[in-house]
N, C-alpha and C positions, 0 to 999 in steps of 0.2 A: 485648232478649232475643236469646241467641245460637241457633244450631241446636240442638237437644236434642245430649249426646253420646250418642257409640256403645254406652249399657249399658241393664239393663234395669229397675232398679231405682233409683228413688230418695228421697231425706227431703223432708221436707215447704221445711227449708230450700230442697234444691235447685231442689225444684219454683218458690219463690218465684221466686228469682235467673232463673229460666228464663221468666218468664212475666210477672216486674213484678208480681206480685200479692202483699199481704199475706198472711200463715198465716189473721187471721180470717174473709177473702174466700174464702178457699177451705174451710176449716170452715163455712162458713154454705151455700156450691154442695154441698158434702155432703148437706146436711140440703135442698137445694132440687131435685138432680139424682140419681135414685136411681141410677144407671150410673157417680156417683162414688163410689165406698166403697173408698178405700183397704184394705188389710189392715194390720195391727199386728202386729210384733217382737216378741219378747220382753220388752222394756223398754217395752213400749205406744209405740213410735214411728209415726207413718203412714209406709207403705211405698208408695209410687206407679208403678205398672208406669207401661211406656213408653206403651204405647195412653191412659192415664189421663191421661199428661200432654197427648196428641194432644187429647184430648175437653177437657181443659179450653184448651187453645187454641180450641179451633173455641166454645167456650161464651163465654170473653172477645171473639171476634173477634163473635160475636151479638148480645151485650149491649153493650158497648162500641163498636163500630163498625157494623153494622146497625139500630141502637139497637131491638131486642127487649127487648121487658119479660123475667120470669124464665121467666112462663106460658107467654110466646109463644117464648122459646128451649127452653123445655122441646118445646113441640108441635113445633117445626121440627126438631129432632136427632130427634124420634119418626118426621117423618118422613123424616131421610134412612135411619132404620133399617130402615122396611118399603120405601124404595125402592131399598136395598143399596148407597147411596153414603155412607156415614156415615163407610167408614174413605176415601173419595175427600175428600168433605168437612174432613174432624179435615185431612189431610194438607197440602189445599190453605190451612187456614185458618193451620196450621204455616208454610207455604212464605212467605203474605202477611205475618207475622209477622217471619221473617226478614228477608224485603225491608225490611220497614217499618224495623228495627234496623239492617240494612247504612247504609240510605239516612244514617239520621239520622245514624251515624259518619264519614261520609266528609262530610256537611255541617259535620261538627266539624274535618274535617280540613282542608278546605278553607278555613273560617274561619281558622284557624290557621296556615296557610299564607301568607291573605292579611292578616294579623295585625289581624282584627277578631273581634269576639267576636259570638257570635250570638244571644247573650243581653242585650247593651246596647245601647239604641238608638244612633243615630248619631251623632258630635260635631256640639256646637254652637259655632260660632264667636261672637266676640266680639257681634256684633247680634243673635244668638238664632235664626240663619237656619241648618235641618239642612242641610248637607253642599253649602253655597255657600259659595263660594270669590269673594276680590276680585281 
């Protein structure tokens, strides 16, 4: 996930590419988070303002990395709302997101660099021994 761009509006595509999340994950946080209700186009497209995408960050960053059930991420956003950190919260769970996505590109990079891949474990030489040398 990159940083959101600078607009205010965007499709449900977008939202994916920004967030890692499938269209049916995020039609189903619809139907589970009432403060997600996109609006609709004329063509019935979802239209996702920018706070919506904030809020479904901070909902992935609950479930997925706080490991929150749906109930228990619904209760915790209820209450950063009555304690007026909601839009500190969405922002910060944005910020950890980013990081998270920098991190892992520059460990691409660096693999690449040091021309191993970080997806294949280590060469095995001839005795079956990882990454001994005779």
């Amino acid at each position: 996930m990159a940083t959101i761009p600078v607009r205010e509006f965007f499709s449900i595509g977008d939202v994916c590419d920004l967030t890692d999340l499938k269209p049916h994950v995020l039609r189903y946080w619809e139907s589970q988070f009432r403060f997600l209700h996109p609006a609709k186009n004329r063509s019935g497209n979802r239209v996702y303002q920018r706070r919506e995408v904030e809020l479904i960050m901070l909902v992935k960053d609950l479930l997925y990395v706080d490991k929150y059930t749906i109930e228990g991420a619904r209760a915790r956003v209820e209450e950063y709302r009555k304690n007026g950190t909601l839009k500190t919260a969405s922002r910060d769970a944005l910020e950890a997101s980013a990081v998270d996505s920098l991190e892992s590109e520059l460990q691409k990079v660096v693999a690449a660099l040091d021309g191993t891949d970080l997806e294949d474990p280590a060469p095995e030489d001839e005795q079956g021994e990882l990454g001994v040398g005779e």
